[in-house]
C-alpha positions, -999 to +999 in steps of 0.1 A: -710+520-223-691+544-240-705+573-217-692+551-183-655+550-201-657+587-204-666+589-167-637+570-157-614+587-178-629+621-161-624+609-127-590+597-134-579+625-146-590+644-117-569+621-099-540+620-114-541+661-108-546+656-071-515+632-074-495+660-096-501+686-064-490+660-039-461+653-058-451+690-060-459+693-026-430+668-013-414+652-046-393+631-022-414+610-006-438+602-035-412+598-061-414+560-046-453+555-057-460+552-093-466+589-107-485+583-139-523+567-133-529+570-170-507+544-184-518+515-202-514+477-188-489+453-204-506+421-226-493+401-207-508+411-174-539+416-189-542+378-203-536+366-169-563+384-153-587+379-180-580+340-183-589+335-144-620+359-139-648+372-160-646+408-153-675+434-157-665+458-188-657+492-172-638+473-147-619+456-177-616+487-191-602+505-162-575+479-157-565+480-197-559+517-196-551+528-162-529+517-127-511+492-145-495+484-106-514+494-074-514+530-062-514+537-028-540+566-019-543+588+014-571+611+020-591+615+054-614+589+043-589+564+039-557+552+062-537+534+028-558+527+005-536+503-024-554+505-057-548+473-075-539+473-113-538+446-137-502+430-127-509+429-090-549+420-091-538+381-083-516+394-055-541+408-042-563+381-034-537+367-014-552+366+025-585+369+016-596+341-004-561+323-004-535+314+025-503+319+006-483+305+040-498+275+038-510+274+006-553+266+010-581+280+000-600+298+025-634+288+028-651+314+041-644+342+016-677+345-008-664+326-039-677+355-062-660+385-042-627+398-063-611+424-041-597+460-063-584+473-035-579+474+004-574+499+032-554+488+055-564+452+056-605+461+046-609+449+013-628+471-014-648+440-036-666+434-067-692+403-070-683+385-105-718+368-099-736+401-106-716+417-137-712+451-124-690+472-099-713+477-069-683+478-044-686+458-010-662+459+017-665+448+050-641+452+083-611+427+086-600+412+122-635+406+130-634+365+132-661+370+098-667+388+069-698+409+071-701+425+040-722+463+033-724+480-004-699+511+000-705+522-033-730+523-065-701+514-091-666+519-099-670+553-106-685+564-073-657+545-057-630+564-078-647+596-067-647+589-035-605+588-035-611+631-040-635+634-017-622+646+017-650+626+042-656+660+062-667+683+041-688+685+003-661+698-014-661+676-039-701+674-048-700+711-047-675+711-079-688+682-095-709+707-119-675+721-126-663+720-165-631+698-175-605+722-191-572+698-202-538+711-215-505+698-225-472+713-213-439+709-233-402+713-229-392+729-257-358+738-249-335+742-223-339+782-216-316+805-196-303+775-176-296+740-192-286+726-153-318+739-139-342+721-167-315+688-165-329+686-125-366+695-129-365+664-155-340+644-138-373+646-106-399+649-130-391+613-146-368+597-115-342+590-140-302+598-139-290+631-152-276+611-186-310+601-196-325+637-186-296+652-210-312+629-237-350+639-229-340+675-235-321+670-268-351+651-278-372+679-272-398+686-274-408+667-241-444+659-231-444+669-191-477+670-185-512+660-200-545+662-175-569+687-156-551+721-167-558+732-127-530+703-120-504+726-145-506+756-126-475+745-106-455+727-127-458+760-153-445+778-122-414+760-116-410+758-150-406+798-150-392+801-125-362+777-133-361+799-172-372+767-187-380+770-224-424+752-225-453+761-241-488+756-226-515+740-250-551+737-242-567+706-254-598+691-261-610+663-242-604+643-276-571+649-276-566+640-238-580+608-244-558+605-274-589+592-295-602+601-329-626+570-328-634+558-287-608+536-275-617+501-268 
């Protein structure tokens, strides 16, 4: 099992460096999605969703230390695609096997299917009657549900959020090694102003709490696939930030000595 955590952990990763160059691409419109995939779910959440479903254990595990709220994802094989995590997974039932309007049941949703995500009204499901993460989904708007396997497991459905639908882009780096780094603020360099902004948009706070990130400096900005630094470093010189650039092991990425459970 231990090898299907570090799988996920890859994938996300990969992810959440796609999601770095989108951000750096147009800061502005995806400050208002969640930035940070890699962020571990409140107790809180997690005891609800595991006092009303017995979930399979990667997918528990996926919901303990990443998307602790749903991430919306774009790519040409998907419209919207909203990624639920552990404090919206009940929400997200809502329409398919529950009428929240006029509070029933609906009958015809399979009992066992718990949807992780939808695109655009087509929900992406897991069968609690199995124990694992094949992923059904099936066409909404269509009077019934006919359901097809889309994916193996939750980690072929993960991939398939980097994999552009017309080309093999994706399979053709998939033998590709994973090289991780760290980047730090260090100081504020030739212009305190500058480096107040870039963490003012980094973190979507006010400039009073970016004032206190920098005197607390060193400042963790970054941590994931080192090709989702280059940017980032570039702004960072570019604005005379003081940083420093560490590789890391994978260890150190997944901030384990012994695995986490």
């Amino acid at each position: 099992m231990e090898t299907v955590y570090q799988e996920i952990d890859a994938v996300i990763a990969k992810m959440q460096a796609a999601l770095e160059e989108k951000r750096e691409q147009n800061p502005d419109h995806y400050a208002k999605y969640p930035m940070q995939l890699m962020t571990t779910a409140e107790d809180q959440a997690l005891r609800s969703v595991t006092g009303t479903w017995s979930l399979p254990e990667e997918y528990l595990y996926f919901l303990k230390h990443y998307v602790p709220e749903s991430v919306s994802w774009s790519t040409d094989e998907y419209m919207n695609m909203d990624i639920y995590g552990a404090k919206d997974l009940l929400q997200g039932q809502s329409g398919y096997n529950y009428n929240h309007v006029t509070d029933e049941v609906i009958t015809d949703w399979p009992r066992d299917y718990l949807v992780i995500a939808s695109d655009e009204g087509d929900p992406y499901c897991i069968d609690l009657s199995r124990g694992d993460t094949v992923i059904y989904t099936a066409a909404h708007g269509a009077g019934s549900w006919d359901f097809s396997v889309a994916y193996d497991n939750l980690i072929e459905f993960l991939h398939s959020m980097l994999r552009p639908a017309s080309t093999g882009e994706w399979e053709d780096r998939e033998s590709e090694p994973y090289n991780y780094c760290h980047v730090w603020i260090t100081g504020p360099g030739t212009d305190k102003i500058k480096t107040w902004v870039f963490i003012k948009k980094r973190f979507s706070c006010d400039y009073a709490q970016a004032k206190t990130y920098l005197e607390a400096a060193p400042l963790l900005v970054y941590k994931g696939l080192d090709s989702g630094a280059v940017k980032l470093v570039d702004e960072l010189k570019s604005i005379g930030a003081d940083f420093e650039l560490r590789q890391i092991s994978q260890d150190e990425f997944l901030g384990i000595g012994s695995y986490r459970s």
